[in-house]
N, C-alpha and C positions, 0 to 999 in steps of 0.2 A: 365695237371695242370689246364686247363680250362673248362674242361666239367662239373665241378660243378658248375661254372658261369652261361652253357648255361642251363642248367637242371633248374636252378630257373630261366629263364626269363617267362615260363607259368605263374608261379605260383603268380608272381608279377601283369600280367592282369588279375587278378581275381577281382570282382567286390568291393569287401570292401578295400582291398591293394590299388588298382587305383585311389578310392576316395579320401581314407588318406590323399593320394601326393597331389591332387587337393584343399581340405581341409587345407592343410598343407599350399603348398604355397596361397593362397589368406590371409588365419589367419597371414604369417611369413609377407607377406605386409602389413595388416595392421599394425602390431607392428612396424615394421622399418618405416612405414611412422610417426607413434607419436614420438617428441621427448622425448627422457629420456625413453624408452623401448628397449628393445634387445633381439637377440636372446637366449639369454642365460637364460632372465628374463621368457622370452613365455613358451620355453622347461621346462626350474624349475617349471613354475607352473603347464605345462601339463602332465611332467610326475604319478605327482597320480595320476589323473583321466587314465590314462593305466590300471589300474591294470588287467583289464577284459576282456581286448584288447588281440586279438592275437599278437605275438612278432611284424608279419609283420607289420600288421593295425599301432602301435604305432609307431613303426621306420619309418613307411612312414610319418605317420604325423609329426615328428620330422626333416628327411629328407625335408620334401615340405617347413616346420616354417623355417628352415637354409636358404634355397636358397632363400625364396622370403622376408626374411627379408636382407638378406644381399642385395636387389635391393631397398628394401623399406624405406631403409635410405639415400637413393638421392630422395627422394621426396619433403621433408623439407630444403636438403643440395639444391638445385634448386633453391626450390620458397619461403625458408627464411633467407639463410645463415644458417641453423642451421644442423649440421649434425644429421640426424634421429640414424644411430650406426656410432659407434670410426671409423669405415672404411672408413666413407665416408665424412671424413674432407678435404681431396682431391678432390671432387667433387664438393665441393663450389667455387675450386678457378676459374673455367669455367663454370659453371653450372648457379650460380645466376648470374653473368654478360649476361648468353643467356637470364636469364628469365626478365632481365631490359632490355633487347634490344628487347622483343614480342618474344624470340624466348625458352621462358620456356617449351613448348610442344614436339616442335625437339630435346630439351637438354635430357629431361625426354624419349622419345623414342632411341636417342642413350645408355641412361643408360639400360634401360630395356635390347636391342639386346647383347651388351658389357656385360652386368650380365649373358645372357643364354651363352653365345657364354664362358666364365672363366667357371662358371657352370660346363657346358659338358668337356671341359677340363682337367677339375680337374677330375670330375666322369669318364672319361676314363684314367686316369692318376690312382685312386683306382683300378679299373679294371686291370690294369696291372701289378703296382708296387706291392699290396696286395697279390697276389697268392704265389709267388715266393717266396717274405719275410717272407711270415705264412710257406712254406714248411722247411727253414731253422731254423726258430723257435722251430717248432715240434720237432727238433735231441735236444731238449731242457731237460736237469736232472734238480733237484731240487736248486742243485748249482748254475747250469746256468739261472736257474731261479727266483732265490733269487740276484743275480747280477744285472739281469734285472731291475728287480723294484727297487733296489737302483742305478743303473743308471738314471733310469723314474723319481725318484724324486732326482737324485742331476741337474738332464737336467732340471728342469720345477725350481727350485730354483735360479740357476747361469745361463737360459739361458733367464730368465721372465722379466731382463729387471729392472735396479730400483737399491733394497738398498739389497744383498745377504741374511744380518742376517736379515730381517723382513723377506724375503723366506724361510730359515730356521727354524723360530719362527713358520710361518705357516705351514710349512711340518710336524712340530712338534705336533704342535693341531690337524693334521687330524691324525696324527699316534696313538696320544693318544686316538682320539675318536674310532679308529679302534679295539683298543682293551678293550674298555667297555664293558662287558658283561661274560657268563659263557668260561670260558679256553676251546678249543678246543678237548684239548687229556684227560687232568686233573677233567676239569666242574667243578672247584672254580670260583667265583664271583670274577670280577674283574671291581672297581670301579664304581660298582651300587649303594651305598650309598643307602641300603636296601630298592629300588626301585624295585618290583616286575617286573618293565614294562622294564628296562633296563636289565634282561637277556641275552633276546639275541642281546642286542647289540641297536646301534642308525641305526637307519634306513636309508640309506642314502638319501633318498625321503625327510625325515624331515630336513635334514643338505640342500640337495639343494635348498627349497625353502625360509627357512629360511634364508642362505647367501648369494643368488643370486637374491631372488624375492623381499624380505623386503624391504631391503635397498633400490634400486632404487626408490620402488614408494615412500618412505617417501621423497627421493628428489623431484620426483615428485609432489607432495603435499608442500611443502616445495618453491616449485620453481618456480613463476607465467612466464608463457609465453607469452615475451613482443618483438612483432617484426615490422618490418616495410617493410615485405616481399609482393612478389607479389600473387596479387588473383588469388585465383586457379579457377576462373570461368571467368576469361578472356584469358585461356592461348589458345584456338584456333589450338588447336592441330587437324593437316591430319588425316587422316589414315593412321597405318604402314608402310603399303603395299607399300603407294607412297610416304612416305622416307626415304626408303632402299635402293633406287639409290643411294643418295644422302651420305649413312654411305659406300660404296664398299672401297674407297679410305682408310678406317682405316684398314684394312685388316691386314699391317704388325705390326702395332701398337696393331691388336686381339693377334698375332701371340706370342709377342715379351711378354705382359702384362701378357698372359696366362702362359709362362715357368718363368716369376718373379714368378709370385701369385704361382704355384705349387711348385716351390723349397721356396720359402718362407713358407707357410702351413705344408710343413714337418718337417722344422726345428721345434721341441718345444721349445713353448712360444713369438716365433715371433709374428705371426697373420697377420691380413687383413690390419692394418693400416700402419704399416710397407713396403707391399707388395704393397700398392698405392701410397703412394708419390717413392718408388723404381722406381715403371711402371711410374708413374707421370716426374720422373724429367729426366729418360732414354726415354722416350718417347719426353720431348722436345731439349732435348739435340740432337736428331736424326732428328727433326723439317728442314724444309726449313724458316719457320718463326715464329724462336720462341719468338719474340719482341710482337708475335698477342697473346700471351698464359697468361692468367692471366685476357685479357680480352672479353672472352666469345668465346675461340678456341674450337668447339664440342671435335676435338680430344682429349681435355684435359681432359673429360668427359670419351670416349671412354677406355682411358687409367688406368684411376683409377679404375671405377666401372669392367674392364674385371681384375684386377689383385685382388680386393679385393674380387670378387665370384671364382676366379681361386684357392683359398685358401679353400674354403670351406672341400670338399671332400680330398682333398690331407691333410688334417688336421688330418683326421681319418685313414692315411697309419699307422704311428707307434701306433698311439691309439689302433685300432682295433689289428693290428698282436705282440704289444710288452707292451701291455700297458699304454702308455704314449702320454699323448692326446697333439698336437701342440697349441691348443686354450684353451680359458675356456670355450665355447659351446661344444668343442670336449671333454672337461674335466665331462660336464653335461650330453654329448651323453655317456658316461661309466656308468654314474651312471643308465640311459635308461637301460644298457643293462641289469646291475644287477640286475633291477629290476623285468626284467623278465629270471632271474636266467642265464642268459649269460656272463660267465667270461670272459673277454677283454682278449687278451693275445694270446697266443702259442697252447692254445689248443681249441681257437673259432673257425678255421675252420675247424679243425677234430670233431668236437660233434657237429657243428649246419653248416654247411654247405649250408643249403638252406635259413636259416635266412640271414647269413652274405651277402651271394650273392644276396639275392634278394633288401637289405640294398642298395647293392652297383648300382642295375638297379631302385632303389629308386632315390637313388640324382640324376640320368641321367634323368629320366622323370621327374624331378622337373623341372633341367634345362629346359628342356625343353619348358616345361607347364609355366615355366616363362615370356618367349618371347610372349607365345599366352593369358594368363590371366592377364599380366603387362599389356602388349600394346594394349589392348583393353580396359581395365579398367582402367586403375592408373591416368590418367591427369587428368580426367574427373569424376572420383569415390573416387577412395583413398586420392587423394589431398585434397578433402573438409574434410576427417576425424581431417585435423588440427583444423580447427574449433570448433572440440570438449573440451568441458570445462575438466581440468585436477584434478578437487575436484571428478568430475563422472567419468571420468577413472580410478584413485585410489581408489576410494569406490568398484566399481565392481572388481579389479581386487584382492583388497586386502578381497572379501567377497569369492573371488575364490578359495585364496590361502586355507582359513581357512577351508573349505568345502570338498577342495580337501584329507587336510592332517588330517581332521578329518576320515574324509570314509578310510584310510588305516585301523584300528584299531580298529573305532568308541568310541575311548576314547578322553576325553578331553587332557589325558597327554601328548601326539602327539602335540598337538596346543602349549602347552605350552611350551616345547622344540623347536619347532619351531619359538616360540618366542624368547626365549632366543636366541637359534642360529642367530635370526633377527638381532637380539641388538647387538649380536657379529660382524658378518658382517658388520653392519652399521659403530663399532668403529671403527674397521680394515679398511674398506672406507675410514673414515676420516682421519685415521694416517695413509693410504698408505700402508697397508700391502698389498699383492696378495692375492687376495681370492682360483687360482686355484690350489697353493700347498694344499690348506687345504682339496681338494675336493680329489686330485693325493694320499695323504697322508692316507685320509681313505681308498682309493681304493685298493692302494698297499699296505697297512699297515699287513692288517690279510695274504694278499696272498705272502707277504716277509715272513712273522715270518713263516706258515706254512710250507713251502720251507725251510726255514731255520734251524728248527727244525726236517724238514724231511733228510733233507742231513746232520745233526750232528748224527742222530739216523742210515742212513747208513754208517754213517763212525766212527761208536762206541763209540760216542764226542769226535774225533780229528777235532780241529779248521783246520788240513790242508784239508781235503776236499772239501774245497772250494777255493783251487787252485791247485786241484785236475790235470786241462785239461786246455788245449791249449787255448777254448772259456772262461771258466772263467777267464783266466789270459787276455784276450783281451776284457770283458768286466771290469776288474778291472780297467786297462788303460783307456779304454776308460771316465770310471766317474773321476779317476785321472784326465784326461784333460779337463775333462768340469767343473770341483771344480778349479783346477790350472791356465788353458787358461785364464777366462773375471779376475783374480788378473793380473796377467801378462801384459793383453792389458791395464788394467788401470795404472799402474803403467807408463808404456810405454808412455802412452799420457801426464802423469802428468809431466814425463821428457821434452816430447814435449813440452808441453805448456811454462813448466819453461824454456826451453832456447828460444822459442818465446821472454818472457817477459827481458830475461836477454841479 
């Protein structure tokens, strides 16, 4: 079951692969260190400039932008109060109290060590969980796989957290856009609104950048950054090396963060921010002195940033083997693959086997590289990037996007769909829809209806075919109870609280 693991680790030390990672994380830290950047915003805009790219070379660089931004956003969480991404809201509540007491440099080195140390975790956590789950996947028909992906989008709907029917509305819009273009079997025009370019379809290159990239930087622009944080050229940070003595004592607290962050990142639509205050509040709860926590305890550092990168890789177990990505970066890393012609799913490890594995010794060297390119550079390097004015960050990043999703095509109507898509995203922002059903919806959309149509055409259009077997009746149940379960829990609490108040 493994040996196609160990088969792509050569392949991974190959000189353009190894740099990606290296590339990857230093580009994923600076992003996490600017506030109002993420990683999902980085990946959206780097995926078109891939196009040219071997699969590896671009998955590494996406791998490296994951891991070292998800450390790069306790940089600003430290030394402004401002969390750099949503994970790392938990790290201010110890982090900037170290960096008011002179001790911003020790805080900022426990984050870095606690981000490799989830990191690796998580990437041997893919490693293992992944093989197994793609081998039961593969005894997969079109039934059972048409199940799938409407399990994948009723899990990322009812499990995302918020208002179900704006989940809904959004699995909706990606479902619609999934099937814009020429019919699959038929090759009738379907809602091209006699656009030559909509043929075959929206691109989903153009749907990511434009829902995931736009928006933030108009906040960006939008949002003048006004702090009264500490300078990052007085933080007087050691060397690593000599204090790592000084982090040995967090060890169970690595231990304890890392199995949150990994069962957190599997479940879809939890995420990292969820998985840090979990490790956060289980971690002082286990305290000898949890009265010192809130004001400047490193463990409380230690705790959040290992469970918010413990989530990374374990985010893409169901993505990669079932479709259905845990995060909205895991939601963007599908779109990656499509891009370069790799269907997420049941049948990714039987047709690209060397890709996916070498994928998975991707985020391991990321971690890795994190610990040795964070803790050398970040105090002393990346901290001053706050400093940079936020009119020139949004100019360059928004002259990237247009560049990037012009060269798919070399048509202007790409940009312009991508604006539209912009403007859409941004309303959705504003009223609180979820942007990652919309992304799950186009992804699974065409790959449901296919299946779907392929298991009515073997079963001579009887609708029973699809409760044909044993598996599809226990994936039917299963989205039963993930549509049925969060009504139930709410109702449950609503009981509660009324007889609280009665």
């Amino acid at each position: 079951m493994y040996s196609d693991l160990l088969s792509a680790l050569p392949e991974v030390f190959g000189l353009a692969n190894f740099a990606a990672v290296v590339i990857g994380v230093i580009a994923g830290i600076v992003v996490g260190a600017m506030p109002g950047l993420s990683a999902t915003m980085a990946i959206s805009v780097l995926v078109p400039f891939t196009f040219g790219l071997e699969p590896l070379v671009a998955l590494g660089l996406m791998a490296g932008i994951y891991n070292g931004a998800m450390y790069g956003g306790a940089i600003p969480a430290v030394l402004l109060r401002i969390p750099g991404t949503p994970a790392a809201v938990a790290t201010t509540f110890d982090g900037y109290p170290m960096a008011q007491k002179g001790e911003g440099g020790f805080a900022l080195q426990v984050a870095v060590v606690s981000s490799s140390i989830g990191g690796i975790a998580s990437a041997f956590a893919l490693m293992l969980l992944a093989p197994p789950l793609s081998k039961v996947t593969l005894l997969f028909g079109p039934s059972e796989v048409f199940w799938v992906a409407v399990f994948g989008l009723a899990s990322i709907i009812f499990l995302l957290g918020g208002n179900p029917v704006k989940g809904l509305i959004s699995a909706c819009f990606g479902v619609f856009v999934s099937v814009v273009g020429s019919d699959p079997i038929y090759g009738n025009d379907r809602y091209t609104f006699g656009q030559l370019e909509l043929l075959d379809g929206v691109n989903i290159v153009i749907l990511l950048v434009g829902l995931y990239a736009l928006p933030p930087v108009i906040d960006l622009l939008e949002t003048p950054l006004k702090t009264d944080g500490v300078n990052s050229s007085k933080l007087g940070t050691e060397p690593i090396w000599r204090a790592l003595p000084r982090m040995y004592r967090f060890w169970k607290t690595w231990i304890r963060s890392s199995i949150i962050g990994i069962w957190i990142g599997i479940l879809p639509g939890a995420g990292g921010s969820m998985a840090a205050f979990m490790s956060y509040n289980e971690a002082r709860r286990a305290s000898k002195t949890p009265d010192t926590w809130g004001n400047g305890e490193p463990e409380g550092v230690a705790a959040a940033e290992t469970a918010n990168n413990a989530d990374t890789a374990s985010a893409l177990i169901p993505a990669l083997t079932l479709g259905i990505p845990g995060t909205a970066v895991a939601a963007v890393m599908l779109g990656g693959l499509l891009v370069h012609g790799l269907q997420p799913g049941p049948m990714l490890f039987r047709d690209n086997p060397d890709v996916v594995f070498g994928f998975m010794w991707q985020f391991l060297f990321g971690a890795i590289l994190l610990v040795l390119l964070g803790g050398a550079l970040a105090t002393n390097s990346f901290a001053r990037l706050l400093n940079l004015p936020r009119p020139l960050l949004g100019s360059v990043i928004i002259v990237l996007m247009l560049i990037g999703v012009y060269s798919i095509h070399g048509r202007m109507f790409d940009v312009y769909l991508m604006l539209g898509f912009g403007a859409i995203g941004w309303v959705m922002d504003k009223l609180k829809f979820p942007l990652p059903p919309v992304v799950l919806g186009l992804i699974l959309g065409g790959f449901a209806e296919e299946n779907l149509r392929l298991a009515l055409r073997i079963g001579r259009g009887d609708w029973l075919v699809l409760f044909s077997n044993t598996t599809s009746l226990v994936l039917v149940a299963l989205t039963i109870a993930v549509v049925v379960g969060p009504m139930i829990k709410r109702r449950f609490q609503a009981a509660k609280r009324e007889e609280a108040t009665s």
